[in-house]
N, C-alpha and C positions, 0 to 999 in steps of 0.2 A: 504494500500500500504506500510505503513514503515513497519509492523509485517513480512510481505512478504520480504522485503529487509534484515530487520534483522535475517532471518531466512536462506536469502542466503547468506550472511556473516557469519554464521554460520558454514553451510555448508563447504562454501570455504575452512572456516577454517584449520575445519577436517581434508578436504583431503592434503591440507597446508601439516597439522602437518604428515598425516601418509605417505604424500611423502617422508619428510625428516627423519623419521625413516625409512621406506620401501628400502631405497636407498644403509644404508649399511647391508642388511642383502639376504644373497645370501641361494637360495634352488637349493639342488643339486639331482640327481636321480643315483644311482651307479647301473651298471649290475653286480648282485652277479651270481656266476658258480652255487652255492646252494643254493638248496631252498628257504630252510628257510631260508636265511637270508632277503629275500624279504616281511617277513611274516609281520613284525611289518608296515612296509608303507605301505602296501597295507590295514591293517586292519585300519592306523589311517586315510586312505583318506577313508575307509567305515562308520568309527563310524564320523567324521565330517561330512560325507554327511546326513546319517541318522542323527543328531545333527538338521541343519541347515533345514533340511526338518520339523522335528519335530517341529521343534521353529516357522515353518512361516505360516507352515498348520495345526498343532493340537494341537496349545498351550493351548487351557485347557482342552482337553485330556490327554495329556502328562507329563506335569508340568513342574515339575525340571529333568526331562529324559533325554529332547533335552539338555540342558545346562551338565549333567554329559557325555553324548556321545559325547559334544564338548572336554571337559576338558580332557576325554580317547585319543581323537585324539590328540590332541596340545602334551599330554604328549607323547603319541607315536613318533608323530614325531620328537621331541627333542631325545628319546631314537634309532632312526631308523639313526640318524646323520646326516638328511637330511637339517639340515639350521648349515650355520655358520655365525658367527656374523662378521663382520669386523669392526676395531678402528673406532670410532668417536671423532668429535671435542665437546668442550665444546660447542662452538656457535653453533652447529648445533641440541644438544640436548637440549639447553635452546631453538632456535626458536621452535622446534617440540612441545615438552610439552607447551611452552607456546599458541602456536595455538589449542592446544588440548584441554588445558584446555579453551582459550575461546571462543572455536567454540562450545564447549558443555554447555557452560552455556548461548551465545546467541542463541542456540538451545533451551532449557529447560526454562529459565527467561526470558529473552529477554533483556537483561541489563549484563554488566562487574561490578563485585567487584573483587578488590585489596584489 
């Protein structure tokens, strides 16, 4: 029962932390007149799909595929202008990482080092 408990504090954590990053960062979708200029988002929301399909159904088929067809999209999307970042506080980026960091090692250890 406690490895169970500490692994949903764990959990909680996580999602903690990637609230309070998630919070200021806004994705946007813009109607381009042409084309192409549609071409880069649509291909980084293909290569994430196939990414994320790869990683959860034929990871040792695949290897390190699924992980390069994530990294193709992420970068896509930053180059497609489709997230913008908005200012954050110092307190809000020290709670985030701090929950980040020990949601993941009460996930992994089951124990907090400082």
């Amino acid at each position: 029962m406690g490895r169970l408990l500490i692994k949903l504090i764990g959990i909680s954590l996580l999602f903690v932390g990637i609230y309070f990053f998630a919070q200021n960062i806004i994705f946007v979708t813009n109607y381009h007149r042409f084309y192409y200029r549609r071409i880069p988002s649509t291909i980084s929301v293909v290569a994430i799909m196939s990414g994320i399909f790869s990683l959860l159904f034929f990871r040792r088929e695949t290897g390190n595929l699924g992980w390069f067809f994530l990294a193709i999209g992420l970068v896509l999307v930053f180059l497609s202008g489709g997230v913008i970042f908005r200012s954050t506080s110092l307190w809000n980026l020290l709670v985030a990482l701090g929950a980040l960091t020990s949601g993941y090692q009460l996930l992994n250890t089951g124990k907090l080092r400082f």
